[in-house]
C-alpha positions, 0 to 999 in steps of 0.5 A, a space after each residue: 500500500 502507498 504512502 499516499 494512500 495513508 494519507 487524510 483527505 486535505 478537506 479533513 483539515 479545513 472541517 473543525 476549526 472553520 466549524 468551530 469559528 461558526 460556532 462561536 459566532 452563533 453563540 456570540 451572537 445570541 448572548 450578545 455578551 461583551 464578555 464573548 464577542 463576535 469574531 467580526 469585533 476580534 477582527 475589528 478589534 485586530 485591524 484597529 491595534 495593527 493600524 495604529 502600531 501598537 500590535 507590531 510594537 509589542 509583538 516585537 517586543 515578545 518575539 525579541 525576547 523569544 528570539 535571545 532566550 531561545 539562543 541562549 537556552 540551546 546553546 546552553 543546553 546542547 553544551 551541557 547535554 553533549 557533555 553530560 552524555 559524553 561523560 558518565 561522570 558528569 553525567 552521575 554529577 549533574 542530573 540530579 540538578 538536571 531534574 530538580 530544574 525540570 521539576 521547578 515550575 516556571 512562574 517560581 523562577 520567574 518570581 525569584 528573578 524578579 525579586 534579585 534582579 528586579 523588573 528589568 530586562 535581564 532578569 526577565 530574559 534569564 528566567 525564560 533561559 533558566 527554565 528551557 535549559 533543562 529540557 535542552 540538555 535532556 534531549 541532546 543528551 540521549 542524543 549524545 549517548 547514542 553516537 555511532 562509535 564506528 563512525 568516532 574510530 572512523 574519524 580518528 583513522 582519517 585524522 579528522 580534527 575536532 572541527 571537522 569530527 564535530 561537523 561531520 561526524 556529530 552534527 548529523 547524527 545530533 541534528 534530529 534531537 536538535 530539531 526535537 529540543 527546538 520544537 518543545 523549546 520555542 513551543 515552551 518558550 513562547 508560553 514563558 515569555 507571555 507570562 514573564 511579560 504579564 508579570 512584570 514587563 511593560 511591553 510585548 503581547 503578555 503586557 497587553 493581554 495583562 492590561 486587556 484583562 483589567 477592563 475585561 476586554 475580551 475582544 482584546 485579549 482574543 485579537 492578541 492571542 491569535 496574532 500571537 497563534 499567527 506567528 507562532 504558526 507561521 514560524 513553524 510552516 515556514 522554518 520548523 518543518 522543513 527543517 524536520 523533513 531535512 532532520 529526517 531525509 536520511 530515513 527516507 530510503 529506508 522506509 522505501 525498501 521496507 
């Protein structure tokens, strides 16, 4: 049997949602609640806030903060993974640290930030790095742990240097956990700065979200959420996914002759 053939139909894409935003419209519009309005005032309310700037500004503001801590965390946590499944020893050391950050709920690390650091930028941007580091270790861990060490023997007979070994002979084989950490990062990440920014910055989408609620504007709260979902998603189509199809390109062949 193809693999085509295993395929939904694409219709089976498009069927919930659209019912879903029917739905919504005809409850709205028989509540006629300014607590759940109808999709045409989010719309309304989303074209308003774009025209004037303000939602460019503090999505830029959310996405600058993405952007550096998402970095950092992966650089981090992928150094310290390797190292951790390199080297049983540093491994033994660690882990218990490893999973007592995994277990720290966010907004307690972001509370504890705030109250040695202050309301400032950097302690905002750590709190989110603090909380990604972990998940990034693990995965590149397993990732590390499972390198081939035929291909390492077969480094060290061609004379590979460090650089070379690393690019050649590691990245390929670390790509897919690389691929996996920065998927669960970002979708983490995302969900960490709003809550940062809720709590104490004065900008960016979580800021907004925080002021909407204070007047109970729902339609406020509604058309940043989905601009927020708007990037998020286009991240994803755009940059994330094909570079899994390149994490997994290698299986391919293999699935063919199954």
């Amino acid at each position: 049997m193809s693999q085509s053939s295993d395929r939904p139909p694409a219709w089976s894409y498009w069927v919930v949602l659209p019912s879903f935003v029917l739905l919504w419209a005809v409850v709205a519009w028989l509540l006629k609640s300014p607590l759940l309005p109808t999709p045409l005032n989010v719309l309304d309310t989303l074209m308003r806030e774009s025209a004037s700037g303000e939602l460019w500004h503090h999505l830029g503001a959310t996405l600058g903060r993405v952007v550096v801590a998402f970095i950092l965390a992966m650089l981090l946590g992928t150094a310290i993974g390797v190292v951790m499944g390199r080297f049983r020893t540093t491994n033994a050391l660690f882990d218990p640290m490893l999973v007592l950050l995994l277990n720290l709920p966010a907004l307690v690390t972001i509370i504890l930030m705030y109250v040695w650091f202050g309301l400032v930028e950097v302690a905002a941007v750590m709190a989110v790095v603090i909380n990604k580091v972990p998940n990034v270790a693990v995965t590149v861990r397993e990732g590390a742990r499972s390198l081939d060490y035929r291909l390492e023997e077969m480094a060290t007979v061609y004379g590979f240097t460090r650089w070379q070994r690393f690019r050649e002979v590691w990245v390929p084989q670390l790509f897919p956990y690389l691929m996996a950490a920065t998927r669960g990062g970002l979708a983490l990440i995302w969900k960490i700065v709003l809550v940062v920014e809720l709590l104490g910055r004065s900008s960016g989408v979580g800021f907004q979200l925080h002021m909407a609620f204070q007047v109970f504007d729902v339609a406020a709260i509604l058309a940043y959420s989905l601009a927020f979902i708007a990037v998020v998603q286009l991240i994803e189509l755009a940059i994330l996914q094909p570079l899994e199809r390149r994490s997994s390109r290698w299986r391919q062949p293999e699935v063919a002759h199954a």
